[in-house]
C-alpha distance (Angstrom), angle and dihedral (degrees) to the residues before:
residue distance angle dihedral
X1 . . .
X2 3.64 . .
X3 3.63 132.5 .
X4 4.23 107.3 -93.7
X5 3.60 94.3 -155.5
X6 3.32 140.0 85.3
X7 3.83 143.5 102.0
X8 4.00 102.3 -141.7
X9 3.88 140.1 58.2
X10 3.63 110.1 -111.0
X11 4.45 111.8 -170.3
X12 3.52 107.6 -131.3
X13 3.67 110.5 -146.3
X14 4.02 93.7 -147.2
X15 3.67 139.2 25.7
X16 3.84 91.6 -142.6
X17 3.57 89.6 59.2
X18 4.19 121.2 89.9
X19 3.39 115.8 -115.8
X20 3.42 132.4 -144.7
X21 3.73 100.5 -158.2
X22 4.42 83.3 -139.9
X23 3.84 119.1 137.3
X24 3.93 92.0 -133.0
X25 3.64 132.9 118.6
X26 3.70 126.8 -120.8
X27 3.83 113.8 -87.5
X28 4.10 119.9 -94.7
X29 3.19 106.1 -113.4
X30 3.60 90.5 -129.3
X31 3.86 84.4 54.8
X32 4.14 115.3 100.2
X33 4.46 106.8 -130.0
X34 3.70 109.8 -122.1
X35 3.76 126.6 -159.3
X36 4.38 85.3 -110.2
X37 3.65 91.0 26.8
X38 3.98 116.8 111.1
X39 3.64 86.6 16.5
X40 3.97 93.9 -72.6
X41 4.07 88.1 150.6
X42 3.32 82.8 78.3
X43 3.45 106.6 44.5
X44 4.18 87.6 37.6
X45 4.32 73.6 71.7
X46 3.38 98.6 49.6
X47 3.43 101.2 57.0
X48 3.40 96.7 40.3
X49 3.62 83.9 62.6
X50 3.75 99.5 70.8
X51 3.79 93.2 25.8
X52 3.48 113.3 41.5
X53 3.67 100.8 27.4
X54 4.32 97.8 96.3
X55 3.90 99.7 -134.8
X56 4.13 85.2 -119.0
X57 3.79 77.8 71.8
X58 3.50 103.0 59.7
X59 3.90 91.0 41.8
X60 3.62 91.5 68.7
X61 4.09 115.1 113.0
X62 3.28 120.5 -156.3
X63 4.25 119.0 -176.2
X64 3.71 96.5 -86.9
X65 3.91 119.9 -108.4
X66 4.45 103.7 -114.6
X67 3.94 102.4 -87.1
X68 3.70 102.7 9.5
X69 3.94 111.4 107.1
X70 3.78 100.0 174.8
X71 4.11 88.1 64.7
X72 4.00 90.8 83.2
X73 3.84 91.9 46.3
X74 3.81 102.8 36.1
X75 4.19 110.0 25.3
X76 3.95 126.9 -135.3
X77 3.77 84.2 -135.0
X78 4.29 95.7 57.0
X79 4.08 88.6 41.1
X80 3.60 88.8 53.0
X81 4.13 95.1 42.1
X82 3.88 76.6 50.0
X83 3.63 99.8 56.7
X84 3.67 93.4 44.9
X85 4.11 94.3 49.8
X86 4.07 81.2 50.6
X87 3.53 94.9 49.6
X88 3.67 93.0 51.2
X89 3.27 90.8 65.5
X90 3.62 101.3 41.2
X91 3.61 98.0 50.8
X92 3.98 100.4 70.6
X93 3.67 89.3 45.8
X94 3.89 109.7 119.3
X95 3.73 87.9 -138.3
X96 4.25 85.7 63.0
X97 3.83 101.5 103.2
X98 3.35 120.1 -149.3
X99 3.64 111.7 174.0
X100 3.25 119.6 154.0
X101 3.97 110.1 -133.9
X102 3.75 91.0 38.5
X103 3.82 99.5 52.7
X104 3.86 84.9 39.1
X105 4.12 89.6 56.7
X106 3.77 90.6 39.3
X107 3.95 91.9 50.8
X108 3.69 94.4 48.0
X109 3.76 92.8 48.2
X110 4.34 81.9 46.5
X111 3.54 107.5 44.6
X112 4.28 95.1 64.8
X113 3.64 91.3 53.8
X114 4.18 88.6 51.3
X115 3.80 79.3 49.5
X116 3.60 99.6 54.2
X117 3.59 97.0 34.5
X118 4.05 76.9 62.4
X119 3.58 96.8 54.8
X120 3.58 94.0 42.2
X121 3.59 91.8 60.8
X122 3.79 94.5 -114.9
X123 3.94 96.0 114.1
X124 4.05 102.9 67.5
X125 3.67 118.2 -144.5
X126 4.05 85.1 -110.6
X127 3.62 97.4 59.1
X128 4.13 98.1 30.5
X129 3.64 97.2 80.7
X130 4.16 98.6 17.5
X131 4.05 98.8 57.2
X132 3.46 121.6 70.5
X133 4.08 97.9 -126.1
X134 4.38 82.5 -155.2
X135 3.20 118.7 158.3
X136 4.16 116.3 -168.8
X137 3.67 143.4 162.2
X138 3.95 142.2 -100.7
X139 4.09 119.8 -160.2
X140 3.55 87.4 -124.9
X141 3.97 126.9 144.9
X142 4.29 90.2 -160.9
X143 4.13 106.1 94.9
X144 4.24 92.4 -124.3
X145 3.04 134.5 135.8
X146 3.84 139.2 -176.6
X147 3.49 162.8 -169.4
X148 3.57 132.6 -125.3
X149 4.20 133.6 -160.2
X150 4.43 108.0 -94.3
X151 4.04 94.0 22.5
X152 3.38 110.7 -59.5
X153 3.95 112.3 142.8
X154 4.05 116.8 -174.7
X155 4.06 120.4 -152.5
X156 4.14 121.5 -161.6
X157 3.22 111.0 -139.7
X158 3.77 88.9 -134.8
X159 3.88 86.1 69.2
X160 3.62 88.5 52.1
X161 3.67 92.1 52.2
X162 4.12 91.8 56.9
X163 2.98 105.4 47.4
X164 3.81 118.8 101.0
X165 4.01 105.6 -158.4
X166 3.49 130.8 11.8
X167 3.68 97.3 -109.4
X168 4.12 89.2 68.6
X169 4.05 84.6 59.8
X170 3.41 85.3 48.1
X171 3.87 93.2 61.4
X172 3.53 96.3 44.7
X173 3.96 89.9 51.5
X174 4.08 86.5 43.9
X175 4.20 82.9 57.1
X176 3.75 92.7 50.4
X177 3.43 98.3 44.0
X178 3.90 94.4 50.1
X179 3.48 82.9 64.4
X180 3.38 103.1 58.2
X181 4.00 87.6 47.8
X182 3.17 103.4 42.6
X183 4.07 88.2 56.2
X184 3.81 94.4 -118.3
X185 3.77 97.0 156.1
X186 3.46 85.9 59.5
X187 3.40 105.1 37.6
X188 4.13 82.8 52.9
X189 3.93 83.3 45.8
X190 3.74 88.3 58.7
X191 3.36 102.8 28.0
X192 3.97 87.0 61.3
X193 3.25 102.1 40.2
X194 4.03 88.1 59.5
X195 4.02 90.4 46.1
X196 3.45 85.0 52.5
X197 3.72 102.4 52.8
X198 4.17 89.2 42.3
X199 4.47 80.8 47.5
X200 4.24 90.8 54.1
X201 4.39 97.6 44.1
X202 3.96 82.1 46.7
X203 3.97 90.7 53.5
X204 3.61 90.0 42.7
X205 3.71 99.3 50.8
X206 3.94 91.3 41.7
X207 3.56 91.2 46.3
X208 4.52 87.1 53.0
X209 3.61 92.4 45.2
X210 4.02 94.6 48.6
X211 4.26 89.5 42.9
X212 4.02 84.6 55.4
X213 3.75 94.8 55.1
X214 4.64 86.7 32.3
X215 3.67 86.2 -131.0
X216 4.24 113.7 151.8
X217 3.18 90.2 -175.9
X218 3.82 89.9 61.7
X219 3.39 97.9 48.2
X220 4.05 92.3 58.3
X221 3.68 91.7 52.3
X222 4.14 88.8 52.5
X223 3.83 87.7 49.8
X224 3.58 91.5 45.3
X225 3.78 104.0 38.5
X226 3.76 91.3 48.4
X227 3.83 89.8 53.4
X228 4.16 94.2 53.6
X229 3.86 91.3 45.4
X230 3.28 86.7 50.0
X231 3.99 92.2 45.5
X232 3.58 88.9 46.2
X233 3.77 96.9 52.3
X234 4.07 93.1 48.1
X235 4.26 87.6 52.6
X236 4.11 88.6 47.9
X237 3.98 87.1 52.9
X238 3.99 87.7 39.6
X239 3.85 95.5 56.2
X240 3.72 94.6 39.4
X241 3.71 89.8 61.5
X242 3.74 88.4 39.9
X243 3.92 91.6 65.9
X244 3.56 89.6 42.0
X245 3.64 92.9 56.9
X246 3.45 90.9 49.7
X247 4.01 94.2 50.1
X248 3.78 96.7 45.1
X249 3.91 92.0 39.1
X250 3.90 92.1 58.7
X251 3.86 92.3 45.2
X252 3.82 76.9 53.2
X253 3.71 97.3 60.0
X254 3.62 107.5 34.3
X255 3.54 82.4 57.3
X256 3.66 89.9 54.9
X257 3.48 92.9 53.1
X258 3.70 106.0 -108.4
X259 3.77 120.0 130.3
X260 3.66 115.7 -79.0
X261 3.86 100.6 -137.5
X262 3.92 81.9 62.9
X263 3.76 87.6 99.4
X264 3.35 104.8 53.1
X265 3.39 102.8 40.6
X266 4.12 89.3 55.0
X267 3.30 78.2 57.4
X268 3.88 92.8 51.9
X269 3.53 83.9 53.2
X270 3.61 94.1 49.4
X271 3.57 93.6 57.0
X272 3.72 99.7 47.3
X273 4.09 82.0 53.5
X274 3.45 101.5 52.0
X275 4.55 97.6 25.7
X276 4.23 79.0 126.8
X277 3.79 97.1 44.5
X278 4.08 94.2 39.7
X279 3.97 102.8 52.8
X280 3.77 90.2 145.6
X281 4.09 96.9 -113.9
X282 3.50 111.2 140.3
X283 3.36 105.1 10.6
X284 3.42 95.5 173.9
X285 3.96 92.3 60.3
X286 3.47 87.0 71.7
X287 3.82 129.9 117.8
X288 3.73 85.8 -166.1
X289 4.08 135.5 50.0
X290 3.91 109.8 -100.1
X291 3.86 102.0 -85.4
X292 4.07 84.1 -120.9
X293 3.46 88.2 58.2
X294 3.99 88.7 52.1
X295 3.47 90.3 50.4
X296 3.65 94.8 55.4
X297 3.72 90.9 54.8
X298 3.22 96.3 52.5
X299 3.69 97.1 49.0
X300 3.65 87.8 46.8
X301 4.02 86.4 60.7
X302 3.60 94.7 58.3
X303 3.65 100.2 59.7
X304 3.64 130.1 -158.0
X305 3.21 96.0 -56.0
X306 3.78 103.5 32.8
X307 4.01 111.4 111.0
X308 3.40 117.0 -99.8
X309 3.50 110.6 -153.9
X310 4.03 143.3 45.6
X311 3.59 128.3 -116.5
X312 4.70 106.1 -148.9
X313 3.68 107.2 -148.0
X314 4.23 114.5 -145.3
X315 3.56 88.7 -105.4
X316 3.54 96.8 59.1
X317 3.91 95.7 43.4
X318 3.94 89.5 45.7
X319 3.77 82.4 55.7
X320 3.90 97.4 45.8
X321 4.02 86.1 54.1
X322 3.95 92.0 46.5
X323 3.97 86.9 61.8
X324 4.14 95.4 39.6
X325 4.45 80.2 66.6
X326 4.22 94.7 31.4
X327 4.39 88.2 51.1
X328 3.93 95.5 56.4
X329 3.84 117.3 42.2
X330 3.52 94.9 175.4
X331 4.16 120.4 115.1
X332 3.78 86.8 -123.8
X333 3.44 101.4 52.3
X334 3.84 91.5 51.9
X335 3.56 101.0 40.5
X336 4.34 79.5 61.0
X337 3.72 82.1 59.4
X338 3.62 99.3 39.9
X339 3.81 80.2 65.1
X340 4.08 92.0 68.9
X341 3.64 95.5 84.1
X342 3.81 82.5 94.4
X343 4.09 91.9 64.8
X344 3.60 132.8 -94.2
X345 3.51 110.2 -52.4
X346 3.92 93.4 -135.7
X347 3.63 124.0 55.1
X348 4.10 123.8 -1.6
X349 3.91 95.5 -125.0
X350 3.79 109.5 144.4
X351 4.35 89.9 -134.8
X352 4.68 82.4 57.7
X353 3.57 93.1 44.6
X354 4.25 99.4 52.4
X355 4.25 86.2 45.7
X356 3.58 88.5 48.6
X357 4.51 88.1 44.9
X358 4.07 82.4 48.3
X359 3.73 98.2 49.3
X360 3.61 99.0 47.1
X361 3.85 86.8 41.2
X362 4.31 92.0 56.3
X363 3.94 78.9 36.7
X364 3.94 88.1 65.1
X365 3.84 99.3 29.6
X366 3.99 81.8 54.3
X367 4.21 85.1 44.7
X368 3.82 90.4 45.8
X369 3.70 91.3 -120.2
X370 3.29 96.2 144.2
X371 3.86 101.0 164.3
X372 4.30 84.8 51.5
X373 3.92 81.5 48.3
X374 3.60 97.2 59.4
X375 3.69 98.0 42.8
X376 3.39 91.3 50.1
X377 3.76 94.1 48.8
X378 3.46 96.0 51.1
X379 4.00 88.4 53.5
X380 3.68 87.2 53.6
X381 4.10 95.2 47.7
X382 3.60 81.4 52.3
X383 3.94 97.7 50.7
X384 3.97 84.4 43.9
X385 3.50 96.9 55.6
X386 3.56 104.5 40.5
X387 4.25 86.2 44.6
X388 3.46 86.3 55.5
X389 4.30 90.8 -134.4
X390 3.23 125.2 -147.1
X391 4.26 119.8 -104.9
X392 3.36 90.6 -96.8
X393 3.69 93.9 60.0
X394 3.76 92.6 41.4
X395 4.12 92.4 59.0
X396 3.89 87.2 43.6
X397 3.79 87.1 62.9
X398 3.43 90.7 43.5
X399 3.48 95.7 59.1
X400 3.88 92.2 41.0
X401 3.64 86.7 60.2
X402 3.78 97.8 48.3
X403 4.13 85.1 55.2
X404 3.81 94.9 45.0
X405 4.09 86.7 61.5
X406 4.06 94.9 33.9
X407 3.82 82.5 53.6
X408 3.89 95.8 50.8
X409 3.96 97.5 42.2
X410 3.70 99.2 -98.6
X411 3.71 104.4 117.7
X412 3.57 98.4 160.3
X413 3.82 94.5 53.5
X414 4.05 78.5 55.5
X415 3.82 97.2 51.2
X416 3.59 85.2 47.4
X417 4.04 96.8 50.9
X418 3.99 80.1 53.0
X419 3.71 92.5 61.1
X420 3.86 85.5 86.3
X421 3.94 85.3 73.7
X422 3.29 99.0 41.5
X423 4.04 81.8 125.8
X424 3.87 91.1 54.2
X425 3.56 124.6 98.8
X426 3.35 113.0 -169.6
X427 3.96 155.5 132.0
X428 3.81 90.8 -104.8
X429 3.21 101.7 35.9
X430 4.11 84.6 60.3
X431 3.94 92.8 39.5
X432 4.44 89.2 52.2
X433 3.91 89.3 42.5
X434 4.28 90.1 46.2
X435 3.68 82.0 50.1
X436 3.61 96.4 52.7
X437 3.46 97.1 40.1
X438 4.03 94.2 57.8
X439 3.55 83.7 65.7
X440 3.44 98.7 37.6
X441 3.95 114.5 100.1
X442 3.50 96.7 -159.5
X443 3.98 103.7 104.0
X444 4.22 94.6 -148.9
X445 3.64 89.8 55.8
X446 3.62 88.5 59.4
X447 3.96 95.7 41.6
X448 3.98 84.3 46.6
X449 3.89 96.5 44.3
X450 4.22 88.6 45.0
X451 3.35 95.8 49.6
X452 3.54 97.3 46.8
X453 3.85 91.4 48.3
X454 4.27 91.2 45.1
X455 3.86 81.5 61.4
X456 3.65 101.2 53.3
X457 4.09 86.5 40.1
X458 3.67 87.9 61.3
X459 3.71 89.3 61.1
X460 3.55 105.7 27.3
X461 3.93 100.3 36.1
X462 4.02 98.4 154.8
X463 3.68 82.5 74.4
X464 3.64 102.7 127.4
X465 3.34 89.5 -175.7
X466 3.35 108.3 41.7
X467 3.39 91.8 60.0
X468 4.08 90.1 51.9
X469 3.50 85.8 58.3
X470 3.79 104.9 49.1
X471 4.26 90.8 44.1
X472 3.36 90.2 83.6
X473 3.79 104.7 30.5
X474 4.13 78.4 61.3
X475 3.81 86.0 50.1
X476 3.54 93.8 53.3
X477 3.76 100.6 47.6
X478 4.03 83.7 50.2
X479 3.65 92.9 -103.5
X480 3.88 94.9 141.4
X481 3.66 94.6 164.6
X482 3.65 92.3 46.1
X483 3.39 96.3 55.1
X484 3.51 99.5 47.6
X485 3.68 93.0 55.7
X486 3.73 87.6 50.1
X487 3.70 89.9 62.6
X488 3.55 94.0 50.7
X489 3.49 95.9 52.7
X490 3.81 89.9 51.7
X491 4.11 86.7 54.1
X492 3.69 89.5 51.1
X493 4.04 97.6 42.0
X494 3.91 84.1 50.0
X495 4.32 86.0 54.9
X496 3.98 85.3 -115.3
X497 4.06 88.8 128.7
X498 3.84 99.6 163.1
X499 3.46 91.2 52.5
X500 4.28 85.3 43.8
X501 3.96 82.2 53.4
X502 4.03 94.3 54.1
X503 3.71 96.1 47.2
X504 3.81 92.7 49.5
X505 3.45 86.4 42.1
X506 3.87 90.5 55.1
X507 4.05 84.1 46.8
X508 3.62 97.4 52.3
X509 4.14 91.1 56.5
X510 3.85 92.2 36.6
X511 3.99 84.7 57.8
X512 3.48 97.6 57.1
X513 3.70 91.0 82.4
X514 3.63 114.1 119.9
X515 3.99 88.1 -119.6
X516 3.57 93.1 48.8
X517 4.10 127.7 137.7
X518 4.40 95.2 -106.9
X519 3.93 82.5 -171.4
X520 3.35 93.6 53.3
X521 3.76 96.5 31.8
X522 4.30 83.6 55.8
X523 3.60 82.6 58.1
X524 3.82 104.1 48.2
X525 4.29 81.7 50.7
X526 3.51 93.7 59.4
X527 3.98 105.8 43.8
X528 3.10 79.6 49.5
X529 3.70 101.6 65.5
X530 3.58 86.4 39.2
X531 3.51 97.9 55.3
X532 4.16 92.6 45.1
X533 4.05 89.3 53.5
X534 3.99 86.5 51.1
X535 3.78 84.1 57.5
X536 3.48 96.6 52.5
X537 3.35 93.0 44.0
X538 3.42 91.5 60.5
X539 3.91 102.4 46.7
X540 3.69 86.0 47.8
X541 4.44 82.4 59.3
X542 3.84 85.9 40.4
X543 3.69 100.9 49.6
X544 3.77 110.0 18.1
X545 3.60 90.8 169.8
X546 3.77 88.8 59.1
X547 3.56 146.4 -50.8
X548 4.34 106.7 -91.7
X549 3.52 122.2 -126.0
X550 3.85 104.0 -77.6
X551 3.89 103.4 4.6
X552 3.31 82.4 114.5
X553 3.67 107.7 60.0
């Protein structure tokens, strides 16, 4: 099955060949393959969907959400199991991004559509409370993104980095999400599994009527003439859901209150991308609809008097700049940054030049040219002030000048530059001030930070890396026990539970000190139990026939 995601045309160069429906290029050659990189996320999903998936699974029936006819044959409950076993593997990937004021700007843009799409009617009652509805980020320089079984939407940074206004990453997170509501993965699931069936009793009748006449040559065309129908039928379904996507996602966002031209001129962008990958030859090879033909339709859902363009706010192209530096961690790639303190290159508009001041001055914090950094950051105070920039703008400095003194070993200077949120309460704000406070010698900043990041823990505690951050906070205040429970709750928020189960483990003897914390010792005692039962649980999903000597160590 083939991945039912993306935003983009991509040619494919055979019908034979599978495709993967992504809007990535091929690999350099020169470039190392990740487990995320080249979108293989996605594809990771799609083959766990006909291999992984025990057929037990898939027989499940749930009661049928009104208007979705995949439910009886492919189950909200497997998709979701899905997702989660996909996400588990995801999650400790270095390429899994989790930085803070990104994923924060990329949630707030994705939680109104998830709204909409639930007064619209497109969210059912199954799958509102039962998928995740996540959306998270790959270090990837390829504009992609893409959709995953139970909820789970991925974002490339490189996407991020084109796109001009925040309405245009709305669209593209519309698309993705129309998948997952429209049951797309499932539909594909289905639809495949039928074009396969029809693909195999072609073969087999081709392959009988060539034996009868002894011809070899007539039983490689069956073989291979089945396989291109079959091909042919799975791209058909592919760009049918495509267009769907793209209808249901924009009834998505305008109803979220983002700018309807967003679509279409994504698209634009899109186009002007990929003009040498999209050169309109074989159209028909095509998982996805000719990006022309995608801007048409979303022209054509403006109207005449719809408006036609999209107005970027500072915010959004600080942001866009903050992932061109995050999406490339290689010296080279930053040091062509670093050269931005000039200006933007294109256009003199006051809102280009400060993102192009804040890349190359991340570029040089990144670098460790600190004395470039500072120059560069007061130009872009400058720019900021006399531009008048929006809040959002103002707290991105803010934070770019707490991790240009964190980054030079002056974590008081950074705790101070933070007093201009003192108002703020917010994941970053806690992540930048756990930061500084690791470095921070002064013992009450640590009890202060700690504390304040135990609290949001005990409401928040999938927070992989929240818990990262407070392990060795706890270390530091001499709160062994602490601290190793911290890092087992980060193993078991990233869906590494074995490696949960050894840290606890580790806890549980470490608390049998006579000095030990009994509170927290009670505590260690029972996630543990919790987490072993989850383990169980899942090698009784895994092997339903039985658990194997030693899966369950």
């Amino acid at each position: 099955m083939k991945q039912v995601n993306a935003i983009g045309p991509t040619a494919r160069r055979d019908a034979g060949r599978h495709d993967t429906g992504a809007v990535c290029p091929p690999a350099s050659r020169r470039e190392p393959v990740r487990p995320l990189r080249r979108c293989l996320a996605a594809l990771l999903g799609a083959a766990l969907l006909t291999q992984s998936v025990t057929p037990s699974a898939w027989a499940q029936v749930n009661l049928p959400a009104l208007g979705d006819s995949v439910s009886a044959e492919v189950s909200i409950s497997a998709e979701k199991k899905l997702g989660d076993q996909v996400m588990r593997q995801i999650r400790p990937d270095p390429d899994y991004l989790d930085d803070p004021l990104l994923l924060e700007y990329v949630q707030g843009t994705f939680s109104p559509l998830v709204q909409a799409a639930r007064k619209l009617g497109n969210i059912s009652d199954d799958t509102s409370d039962r998928f995740a509805w996540e959306v998270f980020l790959v270090r990837d320089k390829s504009v992609n993104a893409f959709a995953l079984p139970g909820g789970y939407i991925g974002v490339h940074l490189g996407l991020i980095s084109m796109t001009g206004a925040r309405d245009e990453l709305a669209s593209v997170l519309g698309h993705e999400l129309s998948h997952v509501t429209q049951r797309h993965i499932a539909r594909s699931y289905i639809g495949e599994s039928r074009n396969s069936l029809l693909a195999t009793a072609g073969m087999i009748l081709g392959i009988l009527a060539a034996a009868r006449s002894r011809s070899t040559d007539g039983v490689q065309a069956a073989v291979l003439g089945s396989q291109a129908a079959a091909a042919q039928a799975s791209l058909n379904f592919s760009r049918d859901m495509e267009r769907e996507a793209d209808r249901v996602g924009f009834q998505v966002m305008t109803q979220a209150g983002y700018a309807p031209a967003g679509m279409a001129s994504m698209f634009e962008r899109m186009e002007q991308a990929y003009h040498l990958m999209d050169s309109g030859s074989y159209p028909y090879l095509r998982s996805h609809p000719l990006t022309s033909e995608r801007i048409g339709e979303a022209r054509a859902r403006l109207g005449t008097n719809g408006e036609t363009r999209v107005v970027g706010t500072t915010e959004h192209a600080l942001m866009a700049a903050r992932s061109k530096v995050l999406m490339d961690q290689r010296a080279e790639a930053w040091r062509q940054l670093q050269g931005l303190d000039a200006g933007a290159r294109q256009g003199g508009a006051p809102m280009d030049q400060l993102a192009a001041r804040y890349a190359s001055a991340l570029a040089s914090i990144k670098l460790r040219d600190f004395s470039r950094a500072e120059t560069t950051l007061k130009t872009a105070d400058a720019i900021a002030g006399m531009l008048g920039a929006d809040a959002g703008a103002k707290r991105m400095m803010v934070y770019l000048h707490a991790e240009f003194e964190l980054a030079r070993g002056k974590p008081a200077a950074g705790m101070a530059a933070l007093e201009a949120l003192k108002d703020e309460r917010s994941r970053p704000l806690l992540m930048m001030k756990a930061e500084l406070a690791k470095a921070d010698e002064r013992p009450e900043v640590k009890r202060a930070v700690a504390d304040s990041l135990q609290t949001w823990l005990s409401l928040n505690g999938n927070d992989a890396l929240g818990w990262q951050e407070i392990a060795p906070l706890w270390q530091q205040l001499d709160q062994p026990l602490r601290s190793v429970r911290a890092q087992g709750e980060a193993r078991a928020a990233m869906g590494d539970i074995v490696g949960a189960i050894d840290r606890l483990r580790s806890a549980s003897r470490l608390s049998r000190g006579r000095d030990s914390d009994q509170i927290e010792a009670s505590v260690i005692d029972a996630r543990l139990r919790t987490l072993v039962y989850e383990r169980r649980q899942m090698l009784a999903e895994m092997y339903p026939r039985g658990v194997p000597p030693g899966a369950e160590q």
